[in-house]
C-alpha positions, 0 to 999 in steps of 0.5 A: 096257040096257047096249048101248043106253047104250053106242049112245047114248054114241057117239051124244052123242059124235058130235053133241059132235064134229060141234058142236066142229068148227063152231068148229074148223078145217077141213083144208087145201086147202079148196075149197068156197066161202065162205056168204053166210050167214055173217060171213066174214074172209078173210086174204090173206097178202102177201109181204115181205122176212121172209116170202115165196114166193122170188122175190116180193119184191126184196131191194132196193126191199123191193117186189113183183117181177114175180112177186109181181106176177103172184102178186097177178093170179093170187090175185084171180082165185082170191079171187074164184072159189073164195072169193066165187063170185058174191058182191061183197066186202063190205070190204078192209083192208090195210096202212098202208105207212108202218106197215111200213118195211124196208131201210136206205133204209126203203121202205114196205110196197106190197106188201099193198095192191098185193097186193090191188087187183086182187082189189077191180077184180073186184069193184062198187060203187054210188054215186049211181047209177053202178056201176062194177068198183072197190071201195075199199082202207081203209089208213087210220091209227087212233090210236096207229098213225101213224109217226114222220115221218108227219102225224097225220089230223085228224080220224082217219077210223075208217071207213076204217081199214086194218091197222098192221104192228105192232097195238102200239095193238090198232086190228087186233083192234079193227076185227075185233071190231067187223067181228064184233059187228056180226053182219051177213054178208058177205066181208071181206078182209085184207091184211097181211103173216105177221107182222101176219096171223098176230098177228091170228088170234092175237088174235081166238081169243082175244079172241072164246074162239073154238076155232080150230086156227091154222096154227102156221108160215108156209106161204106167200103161196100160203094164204089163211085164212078164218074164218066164223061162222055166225048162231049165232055158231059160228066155224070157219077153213078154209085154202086152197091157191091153188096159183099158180105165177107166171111171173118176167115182167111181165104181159102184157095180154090182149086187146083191146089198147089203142090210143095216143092223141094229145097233143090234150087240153091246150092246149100251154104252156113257160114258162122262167125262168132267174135274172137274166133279166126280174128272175127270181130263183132261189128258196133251196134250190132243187134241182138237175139234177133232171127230175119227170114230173107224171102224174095217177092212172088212171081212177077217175070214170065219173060226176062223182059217182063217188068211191071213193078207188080207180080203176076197172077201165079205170084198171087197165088204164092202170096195168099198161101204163104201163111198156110205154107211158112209154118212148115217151111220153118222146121220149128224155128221161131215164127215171125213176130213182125212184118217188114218191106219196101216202100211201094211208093218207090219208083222208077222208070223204064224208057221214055213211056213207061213208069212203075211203082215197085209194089211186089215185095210189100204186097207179097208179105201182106197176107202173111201179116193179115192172117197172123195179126203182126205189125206191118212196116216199110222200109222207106228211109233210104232208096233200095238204088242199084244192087251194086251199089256198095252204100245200099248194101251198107244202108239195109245192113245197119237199118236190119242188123244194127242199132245205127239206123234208127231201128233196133230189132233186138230181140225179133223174129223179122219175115222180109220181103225185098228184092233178090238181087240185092240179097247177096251184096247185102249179106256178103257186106254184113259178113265182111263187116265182121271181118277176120282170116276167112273170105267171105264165099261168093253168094248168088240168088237164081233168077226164076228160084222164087222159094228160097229163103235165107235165114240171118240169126244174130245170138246174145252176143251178136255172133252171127250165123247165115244160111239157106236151108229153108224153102216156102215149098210153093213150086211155082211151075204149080201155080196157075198163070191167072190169079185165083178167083173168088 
């Protein structure tokens, strides 16, 4: 009897081991894949000025490297193969860049959402009919987490919310608990920096009683952190090691190559107006010896009905060769000496059950601004609203053109990314601001040209001069429907 008791005692013993590992953490290094069968949350830690693999981050612009650049290739890959297998993600979240300002010069996180988007190219979507290699990025505000500086949503887009850097209003843990209770299985996958991931896995041991062995320092934008909970409700975190070694180079596309493309697409246009000439006057607070290139976001529309807030695989294509393709594309003009684009935190819903966070036209420039080392800002101060709407087009022209809104970028050479629709409202309302005896032309953008750009050039007096005699020359019936791999 008494050996019987003892072999049943390490047998209960064993079964208790095994069912506390169900909640406990694997070891590192895991290489199994993630169930289907289970709610998985996936935490991608990217880099910033506090935490990162040395190299990733410069020091100066507080952004991505061409190293972390290529870190950020290398771990969608990964992502994808060894974490999701043949799976498709079911949600990304990253974090709100506004949220995360860093340096003196207080440049917003791109990092994080940067550091995912081309995890969320590998991935599909469906809508209304079109499948397409692009996966939205939620980053929008919730309550309580909105900036100083930053116009508040109105409405808030809960479903679209992403990440806040610090979780001050707990909208983190929250969007998590409810990810959780919801009890359906999928992959969802974060974004965020140490500081906010690791509070985040803090929160959720215990606002979820779940008996999870968190990493206790940070190891490295190299880990990636998985919790899966099983249909029993059993939640255990496994750590993975991706191993990537980046080169310190800009990315080099692998084939096919794209093919340049000829200015064809608008009808050309130069208008002038200098002050004193044909009863123009030059506007108050104007800017000076200052030169915008207007480019519209990647490509993102397969389908007039396609809208996701992101780009699609061909659009990634044309953004991580624009730095190779917009020196030539300038004809010796002056090169952009800074960076500028929408918030991507800004949002909006489309129907009852589908939310997007608009990140297409920040996430288009980025590379440019990683590869040349130039300072990276949003536009976030007002919300982008309606194309017809008279105040936005006023808003964005004093905010780029004038002194009266806070930004004086005299003496700049601006790439910006924004959205094609409201181009033309936005230069038709600054040429009528300077009013005088010529109309004003009619001025349009076509829907599938996404080559153009339009150049702004404000001389020491404020004379001001438009057109649209350049092109990137990236033709996008060239570019491959799927993202490049690397």
């Amino acid at each position: 009897m008494k050996k019987n008791f003892i072999v049943w005692s390490l047998f209960l013993i064993l079964v208790l081991t095994l069912l506390a590992g169900c909640e406990g953490a694997s070891g590192p290094n895991t290489t199994a894949a993630l169930s289907a069968d289970n709610i998985n949350l996936i935490f991608v830690v990217s880099p910033d000025l506090a935490y990162q693999a040395p190299g990733d981050i410069n020091p100066d612009t507080a952004n991505l490297t061409n190293q972390g650049l290529q870190r950020s290739l290398l771990m969608a890959t990964y992502l994808k193969t060894h974490l999701l297998g043949t799976n498709n993600v079911t949600g990304i979240y990253a974090l709100a860049p506004m949220t995360h300002l860093q340096t003196a010069n207080n440049y917003p996180d791109m990092a994080a959402i940067g550091f995912i988007q081309q995890f969320a190219l590998l991935n599909q979507i469906t809508i209304q009919g079109t499948t397409a290699n692009s996966y939205p990025i939620n980053a929008a505000y919730a309550p309580g987490d909105v900036p100083g500086g930053v116009v508040e949503p109105s409405p808030y887009i809960p479903g679209a919310q992403g990440l806040a850097f610090n979780d001050a209003s707990g909208n983190n843990v929250a969007l998590v608990t409810r990810i959780i209770n919801a009890n359906v299985p999928g992959f969802h996958v974060f974004s965020a920096p140490w500081e906010t991931t690791s509070a985040l896995l803090t929160n959720i041991k215990t606002t979820k009683g779940y008996n999870l062995n968190l990493p206790a320092t940070y190891m490295g934008t190299n880990y990636v952190y998985a919790i899966s909970i099983t249909p029993k409700g059993f939640a255990s975190l496994a750590t993975f090691d991706s191993k990537l070694t980046p080169p310190a180079t800009y990315p080099v596309l692998p084939p096919p190559p794209i093919v340049s493309a000829s200015c064809t697409q608008q009808t050309y246009f130069s208008y002038t107006l200098t002050g004193g000439v044909n009863g123009v006057v030059i506007p108050p607070g104007t800017n000076t010896n200052q030169t915008v290139y207007l480019i519209r976001h990647a490509e993102a529309h397969p389908t007039s009905s396609f809208e996701d807030g992101n780009f699609v695989g061909a659009g990634q294509w044309r953004a991580l060769s624009l730095p190779n393709f917009l020196p030539n594309a300038l004809r010796g003009q002056t090169s952009p000496n800074v960076v500028y684009s929408i918030d991507p935190a800004q949002s909006f819903s489309l129907g009852d059950s589908f939310s997007v966070s608009y990140v297409r036209p920040s996430l288009t420039v980025l590379p440019y601004a990683i590869a040349n080392n130039l300072p990276y800002y949003l536009v976030a101060g007002f919300y982008i609203g309606a194309a017809t709407d008279p105040a936005v087009a006023k808003a964005t022209s004093d905010f780029l053109f004038t002194n009266l809104a806070g930004a004086n970028l005299s003496n700049q050479t601006v790439l910006l990314a924004w959205e094609h629709e409201h181009y033309p409202p936005l230069i038709t309302y600054l040429l009528q601001s300077y009013g005088g005896t010529v109309p004003v032309p009619a001025l349009s953008w076509p829907q599938t040209d996404y080559d153009t750009i339009w150049t702004v050039k404000l001389d020491a007096h404020g004379n001001l001069t438009v057109d649209n005699a350049l092109c990137e020359g990236i033709d996008s019936a060239a570019l491959p429907a799927t993202a490049p791999h690397f």
